[in-house]
N, CA, C and O atoms as a printed pandas DataFrame, in Angstrom:
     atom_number atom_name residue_name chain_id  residue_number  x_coord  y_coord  z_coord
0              1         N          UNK        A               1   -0.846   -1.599    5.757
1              2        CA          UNK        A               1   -0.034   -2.038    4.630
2              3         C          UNK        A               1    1.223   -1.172    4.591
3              4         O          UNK        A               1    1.154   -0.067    5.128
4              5         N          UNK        A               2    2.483   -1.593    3.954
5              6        CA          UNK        A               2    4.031   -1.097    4.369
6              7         C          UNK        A               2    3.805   -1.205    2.831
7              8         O          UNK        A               2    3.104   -1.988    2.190
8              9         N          UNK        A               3    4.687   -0.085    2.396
9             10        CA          UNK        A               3    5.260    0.220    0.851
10            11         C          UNK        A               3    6.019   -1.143    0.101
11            12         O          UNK        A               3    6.026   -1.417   -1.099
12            13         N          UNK        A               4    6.685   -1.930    1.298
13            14        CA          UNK        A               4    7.377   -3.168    0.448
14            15         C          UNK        A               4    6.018   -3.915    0.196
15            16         O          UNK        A               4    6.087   -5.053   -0.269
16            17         N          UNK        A               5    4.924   -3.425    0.436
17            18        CA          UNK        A               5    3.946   -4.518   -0.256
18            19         C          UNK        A               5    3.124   -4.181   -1.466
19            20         O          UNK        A               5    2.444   -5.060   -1.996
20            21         N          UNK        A               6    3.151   -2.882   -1.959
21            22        CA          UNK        A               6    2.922   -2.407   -3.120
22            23         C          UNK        A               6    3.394   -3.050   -4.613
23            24         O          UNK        A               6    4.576   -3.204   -4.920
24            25         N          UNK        A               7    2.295   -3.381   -5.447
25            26        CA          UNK        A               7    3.200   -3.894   -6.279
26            27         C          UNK        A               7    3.461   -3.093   -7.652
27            28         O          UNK        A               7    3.458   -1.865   -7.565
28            29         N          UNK        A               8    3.675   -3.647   -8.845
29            30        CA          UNK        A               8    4.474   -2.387   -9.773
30            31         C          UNK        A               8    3.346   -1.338  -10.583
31            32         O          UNK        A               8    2.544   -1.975  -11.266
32            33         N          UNK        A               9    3.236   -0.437  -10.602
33            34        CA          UNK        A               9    2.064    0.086  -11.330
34            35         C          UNK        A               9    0.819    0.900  -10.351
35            36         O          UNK        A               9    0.281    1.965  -10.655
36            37         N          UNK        A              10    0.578    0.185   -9.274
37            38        CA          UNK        A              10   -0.001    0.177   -7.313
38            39         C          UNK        A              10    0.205    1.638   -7.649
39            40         O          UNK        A              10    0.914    2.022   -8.579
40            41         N          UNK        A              11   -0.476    2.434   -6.812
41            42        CA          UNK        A              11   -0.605    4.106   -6.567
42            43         C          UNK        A              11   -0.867    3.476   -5.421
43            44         O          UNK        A              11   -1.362    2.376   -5.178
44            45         N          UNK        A              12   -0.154    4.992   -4.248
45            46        CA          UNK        A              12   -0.296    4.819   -2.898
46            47         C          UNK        A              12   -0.292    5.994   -2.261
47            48         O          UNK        A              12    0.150    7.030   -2.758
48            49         N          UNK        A              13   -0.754    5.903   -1.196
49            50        CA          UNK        A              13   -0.657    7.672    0.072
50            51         C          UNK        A              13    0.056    7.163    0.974
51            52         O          UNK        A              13   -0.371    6.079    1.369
52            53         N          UNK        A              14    0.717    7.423    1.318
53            54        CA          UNK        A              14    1.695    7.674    2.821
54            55         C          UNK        A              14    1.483    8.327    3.921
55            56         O          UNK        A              14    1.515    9.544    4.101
56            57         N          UNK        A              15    1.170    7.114    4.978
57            58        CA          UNK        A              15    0.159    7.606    6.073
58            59         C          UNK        A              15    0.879    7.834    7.380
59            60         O          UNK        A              15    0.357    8.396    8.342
60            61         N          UNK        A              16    2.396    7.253    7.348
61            62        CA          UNK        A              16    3.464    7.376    8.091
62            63         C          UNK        A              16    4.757    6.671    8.036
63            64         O          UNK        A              16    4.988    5.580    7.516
64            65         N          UNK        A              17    5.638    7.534    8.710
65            66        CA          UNK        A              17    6.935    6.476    8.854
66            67         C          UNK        A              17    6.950    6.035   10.040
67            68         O          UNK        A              17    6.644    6.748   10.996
68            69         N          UNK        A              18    7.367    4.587   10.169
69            70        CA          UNK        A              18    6.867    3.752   11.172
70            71         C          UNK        A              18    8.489    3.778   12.035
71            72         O          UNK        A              18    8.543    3.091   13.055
72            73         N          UNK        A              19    9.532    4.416   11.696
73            74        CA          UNK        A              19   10.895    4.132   12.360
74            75         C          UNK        A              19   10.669    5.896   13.300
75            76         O          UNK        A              19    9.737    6.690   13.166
76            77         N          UNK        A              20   12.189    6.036   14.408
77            78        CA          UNK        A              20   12.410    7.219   14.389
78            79         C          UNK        A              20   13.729    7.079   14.501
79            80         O          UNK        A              20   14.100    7.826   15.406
80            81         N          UNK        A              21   14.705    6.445   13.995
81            82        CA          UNK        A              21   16.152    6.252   14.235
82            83         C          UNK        A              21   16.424    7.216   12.397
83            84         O          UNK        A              21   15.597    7.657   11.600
84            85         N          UNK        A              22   17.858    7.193   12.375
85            86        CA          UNK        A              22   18.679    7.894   11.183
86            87         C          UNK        A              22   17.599    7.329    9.807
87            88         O          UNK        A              22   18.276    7.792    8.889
88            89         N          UNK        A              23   16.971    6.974    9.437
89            90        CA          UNK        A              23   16.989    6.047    8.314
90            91         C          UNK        A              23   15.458    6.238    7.793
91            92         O          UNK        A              23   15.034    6.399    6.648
92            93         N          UNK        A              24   14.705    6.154    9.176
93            94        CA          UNK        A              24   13.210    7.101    9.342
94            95         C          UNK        A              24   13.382    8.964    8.726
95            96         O          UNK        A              24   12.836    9.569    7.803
96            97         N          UNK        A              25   14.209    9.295    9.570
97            98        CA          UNK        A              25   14.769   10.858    8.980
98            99         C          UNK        A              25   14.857   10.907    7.567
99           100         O          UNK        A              25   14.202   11.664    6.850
100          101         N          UNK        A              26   15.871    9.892    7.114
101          102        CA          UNK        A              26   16.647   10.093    5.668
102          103         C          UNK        A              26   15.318    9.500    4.584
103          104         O          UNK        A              26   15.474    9.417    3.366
104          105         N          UNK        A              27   14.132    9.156    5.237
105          106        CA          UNK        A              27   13.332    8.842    4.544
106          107         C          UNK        A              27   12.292   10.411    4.237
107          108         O          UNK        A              27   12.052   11.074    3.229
108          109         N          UNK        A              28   11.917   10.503    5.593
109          110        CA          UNK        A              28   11.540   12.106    5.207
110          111         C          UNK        A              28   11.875   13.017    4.564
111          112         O          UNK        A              28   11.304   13.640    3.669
112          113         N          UNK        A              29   13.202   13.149    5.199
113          114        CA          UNK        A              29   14.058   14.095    3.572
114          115         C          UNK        A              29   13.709   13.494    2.187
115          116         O          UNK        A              29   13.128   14.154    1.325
116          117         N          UNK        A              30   14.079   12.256    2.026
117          118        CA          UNK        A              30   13.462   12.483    0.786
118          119         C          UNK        A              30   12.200   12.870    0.062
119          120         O          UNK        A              30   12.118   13.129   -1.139
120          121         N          UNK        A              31   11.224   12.875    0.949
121          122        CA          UNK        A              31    9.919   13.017    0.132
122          123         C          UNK        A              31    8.350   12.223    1.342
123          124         O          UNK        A              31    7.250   12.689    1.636
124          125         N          UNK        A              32    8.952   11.087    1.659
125          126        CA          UNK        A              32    7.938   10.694    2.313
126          127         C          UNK        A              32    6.930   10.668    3.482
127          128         O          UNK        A              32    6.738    9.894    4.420
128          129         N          UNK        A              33    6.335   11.872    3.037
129          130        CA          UNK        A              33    5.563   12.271    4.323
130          131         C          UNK        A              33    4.411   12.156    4.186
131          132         O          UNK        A              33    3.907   12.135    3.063
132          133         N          UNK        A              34    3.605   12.038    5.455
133          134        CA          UNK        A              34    2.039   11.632    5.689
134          135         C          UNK        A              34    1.297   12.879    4.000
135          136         O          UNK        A              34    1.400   14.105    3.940
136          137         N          UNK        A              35    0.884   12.296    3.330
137          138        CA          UNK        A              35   -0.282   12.530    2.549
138          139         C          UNK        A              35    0.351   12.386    1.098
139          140         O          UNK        A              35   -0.461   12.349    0.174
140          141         N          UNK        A              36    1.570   12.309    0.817
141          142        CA          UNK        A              36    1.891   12.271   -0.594
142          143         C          UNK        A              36    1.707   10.913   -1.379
143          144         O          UNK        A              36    1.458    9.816   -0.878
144          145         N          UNK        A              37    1.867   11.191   -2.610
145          146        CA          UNK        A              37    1.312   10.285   -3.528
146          147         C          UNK        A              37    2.367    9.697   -4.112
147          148         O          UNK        A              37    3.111   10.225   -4.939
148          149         N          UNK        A              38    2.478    7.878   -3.402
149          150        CA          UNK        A              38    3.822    7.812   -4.268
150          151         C          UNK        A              38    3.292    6.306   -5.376
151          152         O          UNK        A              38    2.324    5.592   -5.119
152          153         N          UNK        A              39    4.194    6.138   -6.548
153          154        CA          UNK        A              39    3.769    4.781   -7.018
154          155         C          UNK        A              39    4.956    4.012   -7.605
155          156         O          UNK        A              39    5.908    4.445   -8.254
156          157         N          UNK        A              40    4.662    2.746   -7.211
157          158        CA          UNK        A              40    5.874    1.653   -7.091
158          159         C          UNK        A              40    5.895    1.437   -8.846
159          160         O          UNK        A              40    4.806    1.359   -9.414
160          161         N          UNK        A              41    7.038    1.355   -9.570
161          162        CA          UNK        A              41    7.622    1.651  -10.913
162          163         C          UNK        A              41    7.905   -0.311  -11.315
163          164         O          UNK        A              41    7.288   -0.962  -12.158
164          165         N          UNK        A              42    8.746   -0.689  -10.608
165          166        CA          UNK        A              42    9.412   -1.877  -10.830
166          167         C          UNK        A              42    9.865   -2.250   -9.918
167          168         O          UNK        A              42   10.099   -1.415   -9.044
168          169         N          UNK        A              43   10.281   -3.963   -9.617
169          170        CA          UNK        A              43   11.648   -4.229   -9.282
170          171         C          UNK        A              43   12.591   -4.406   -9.873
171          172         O          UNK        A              43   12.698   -3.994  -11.027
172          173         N          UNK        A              44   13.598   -5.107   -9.220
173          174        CA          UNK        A              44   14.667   -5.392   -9.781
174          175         C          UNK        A              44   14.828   -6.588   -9.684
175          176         O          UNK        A              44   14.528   -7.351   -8.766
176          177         N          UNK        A              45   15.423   -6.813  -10.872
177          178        CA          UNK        A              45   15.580   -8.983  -11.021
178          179         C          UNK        A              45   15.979   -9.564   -9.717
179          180         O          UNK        A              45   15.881  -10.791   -9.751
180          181         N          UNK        A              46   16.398   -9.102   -8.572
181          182        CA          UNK        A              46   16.754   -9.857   -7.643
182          183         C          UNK        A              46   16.346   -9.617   -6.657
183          184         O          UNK        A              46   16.875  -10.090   -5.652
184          185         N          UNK        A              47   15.252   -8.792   -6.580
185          186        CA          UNK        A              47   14.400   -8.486   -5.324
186          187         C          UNK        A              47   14.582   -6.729   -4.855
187          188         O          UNK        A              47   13.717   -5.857   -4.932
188          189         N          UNK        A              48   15.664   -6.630   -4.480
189          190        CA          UNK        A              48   15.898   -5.036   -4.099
190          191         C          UNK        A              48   16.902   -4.782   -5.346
191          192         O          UNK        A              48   17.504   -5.579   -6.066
192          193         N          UNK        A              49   16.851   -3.319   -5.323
193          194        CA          UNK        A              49   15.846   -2.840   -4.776
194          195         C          UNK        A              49   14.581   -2.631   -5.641
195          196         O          UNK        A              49   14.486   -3.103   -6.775
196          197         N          UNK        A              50   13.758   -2.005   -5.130
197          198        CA          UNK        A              50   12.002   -1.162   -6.082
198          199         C          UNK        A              50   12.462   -0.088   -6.082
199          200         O          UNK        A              50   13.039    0.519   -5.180
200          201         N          UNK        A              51   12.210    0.218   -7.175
201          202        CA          UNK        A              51   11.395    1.632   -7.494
202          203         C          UNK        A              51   10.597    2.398   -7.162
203          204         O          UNK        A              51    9.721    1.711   -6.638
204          205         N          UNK        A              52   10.158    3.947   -7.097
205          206        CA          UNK        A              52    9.099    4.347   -6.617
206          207         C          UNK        A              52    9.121    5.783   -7.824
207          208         O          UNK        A              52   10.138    6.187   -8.387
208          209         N          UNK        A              53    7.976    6.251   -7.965
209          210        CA          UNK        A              53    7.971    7.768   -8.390
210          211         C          UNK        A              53    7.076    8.386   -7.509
211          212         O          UNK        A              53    5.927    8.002   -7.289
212          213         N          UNK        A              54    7.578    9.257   -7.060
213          214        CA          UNK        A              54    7.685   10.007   -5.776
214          215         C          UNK        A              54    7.964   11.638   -6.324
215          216         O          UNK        A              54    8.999   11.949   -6.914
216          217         N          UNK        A              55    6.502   12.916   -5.920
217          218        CA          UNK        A              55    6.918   14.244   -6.316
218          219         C          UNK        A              55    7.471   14.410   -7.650
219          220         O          UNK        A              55    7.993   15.512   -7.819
220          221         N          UNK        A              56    7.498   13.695   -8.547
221          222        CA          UNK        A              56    7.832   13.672  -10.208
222          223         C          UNK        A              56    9.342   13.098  -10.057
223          224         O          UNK        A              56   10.081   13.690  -10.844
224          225         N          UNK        A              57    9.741   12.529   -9.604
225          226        CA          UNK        A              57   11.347   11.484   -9.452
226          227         C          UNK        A              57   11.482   10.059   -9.161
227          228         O          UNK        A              57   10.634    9.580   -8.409
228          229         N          UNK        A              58   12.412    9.280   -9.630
229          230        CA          UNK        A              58   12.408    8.437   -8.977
230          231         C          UNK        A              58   12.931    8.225   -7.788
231          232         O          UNK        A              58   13.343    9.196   -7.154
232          233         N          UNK        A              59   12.996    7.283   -7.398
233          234        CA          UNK        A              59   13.876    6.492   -6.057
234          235         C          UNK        A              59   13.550    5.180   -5.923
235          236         O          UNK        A              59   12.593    4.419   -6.065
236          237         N          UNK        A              60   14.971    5.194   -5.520
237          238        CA          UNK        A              60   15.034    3.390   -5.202
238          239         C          UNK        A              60   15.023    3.482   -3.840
239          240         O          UNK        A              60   15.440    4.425   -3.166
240          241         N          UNK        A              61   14.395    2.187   -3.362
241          242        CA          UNK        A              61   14.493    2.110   -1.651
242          243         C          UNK        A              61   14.672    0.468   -1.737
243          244         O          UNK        A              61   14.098   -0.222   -2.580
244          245         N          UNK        A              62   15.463    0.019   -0.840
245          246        CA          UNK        A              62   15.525   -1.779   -0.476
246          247         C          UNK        A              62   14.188   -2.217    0.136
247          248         O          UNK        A              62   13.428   -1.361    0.590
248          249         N          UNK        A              63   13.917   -3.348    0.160
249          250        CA          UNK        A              63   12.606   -3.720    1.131
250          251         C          UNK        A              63   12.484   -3.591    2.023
251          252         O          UNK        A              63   11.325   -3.327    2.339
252          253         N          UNK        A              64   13.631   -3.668    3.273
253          254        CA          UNK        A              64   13.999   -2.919    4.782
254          255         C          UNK        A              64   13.715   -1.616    4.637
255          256         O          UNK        A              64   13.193   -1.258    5.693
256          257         N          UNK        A              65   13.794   -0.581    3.770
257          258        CA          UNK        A              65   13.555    0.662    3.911
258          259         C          UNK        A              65   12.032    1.102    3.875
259          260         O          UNK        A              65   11.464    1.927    4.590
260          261         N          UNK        A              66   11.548    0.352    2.883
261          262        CA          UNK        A              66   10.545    0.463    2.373
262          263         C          UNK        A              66    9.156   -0.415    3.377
263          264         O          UNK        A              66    7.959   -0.541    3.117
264          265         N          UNK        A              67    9.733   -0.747    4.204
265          266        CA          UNK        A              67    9.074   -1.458    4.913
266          267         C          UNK        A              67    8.394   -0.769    6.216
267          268         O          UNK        A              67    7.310   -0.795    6.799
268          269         N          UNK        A              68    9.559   -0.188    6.325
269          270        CA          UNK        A              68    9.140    1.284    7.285
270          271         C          UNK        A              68    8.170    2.313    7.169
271          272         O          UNK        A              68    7.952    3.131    8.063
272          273         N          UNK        A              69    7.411    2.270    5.746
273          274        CA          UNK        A              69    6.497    3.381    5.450
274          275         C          UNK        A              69    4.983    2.925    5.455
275          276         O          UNK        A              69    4.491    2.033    4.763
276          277         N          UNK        A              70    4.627    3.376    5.977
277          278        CA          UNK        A              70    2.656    2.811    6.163
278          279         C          UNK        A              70    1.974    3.419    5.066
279          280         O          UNK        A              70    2.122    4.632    4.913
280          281         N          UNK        A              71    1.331    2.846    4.363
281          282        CA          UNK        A              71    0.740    3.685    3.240
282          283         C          UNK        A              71   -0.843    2.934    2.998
283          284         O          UNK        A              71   -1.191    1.845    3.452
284          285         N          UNK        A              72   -1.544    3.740    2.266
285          286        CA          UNK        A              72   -2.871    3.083    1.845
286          287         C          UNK        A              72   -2.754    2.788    0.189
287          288         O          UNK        A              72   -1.792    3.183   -0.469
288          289         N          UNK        A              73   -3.892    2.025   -0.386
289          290        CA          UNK        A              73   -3.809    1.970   -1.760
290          291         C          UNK        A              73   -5.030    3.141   -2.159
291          292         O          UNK        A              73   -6.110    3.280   -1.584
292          293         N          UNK        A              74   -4.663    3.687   -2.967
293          294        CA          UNK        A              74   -5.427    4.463   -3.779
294          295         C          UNK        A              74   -6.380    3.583   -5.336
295          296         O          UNK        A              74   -7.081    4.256   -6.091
């Protein structure tokens, strides 16, 4: 299962990032690495982007971004 399939409220673990180009990186920096606990908040009226709270913050990611992250449901 990929994070764009989480839906709003969903708790999740992050089991990997599935890219290794610029965008995979800029995902790590932010926060998403194998074991953390992230949970999808909302969308947005028009699809992208979602929400996430992630380490006590938010973030927005598009569905292409978010698509990149392998996660389990908790």
């Amino acid at each position: 299962m990929t994070l764009d399939e989480v839906t709003p409220d969903q708790e999740c673990e992050v089991i990997d990032v599935i890219t290794e180009d610029v965008i995979g990186q800029r995902l790590l920096d932010m926060g998403f690495i194998p074991g953390v606990r992230v949970r999808a908040v909302r969308n947005a009226p028009l699809v992208d982007p979602v929400e996430f709270l992630l380490k006590g913050y938010h973030i927005s990611l598009r569905h292409s971004e978010a698509k990149k992250i392998e996660v389990k449901l908790l």
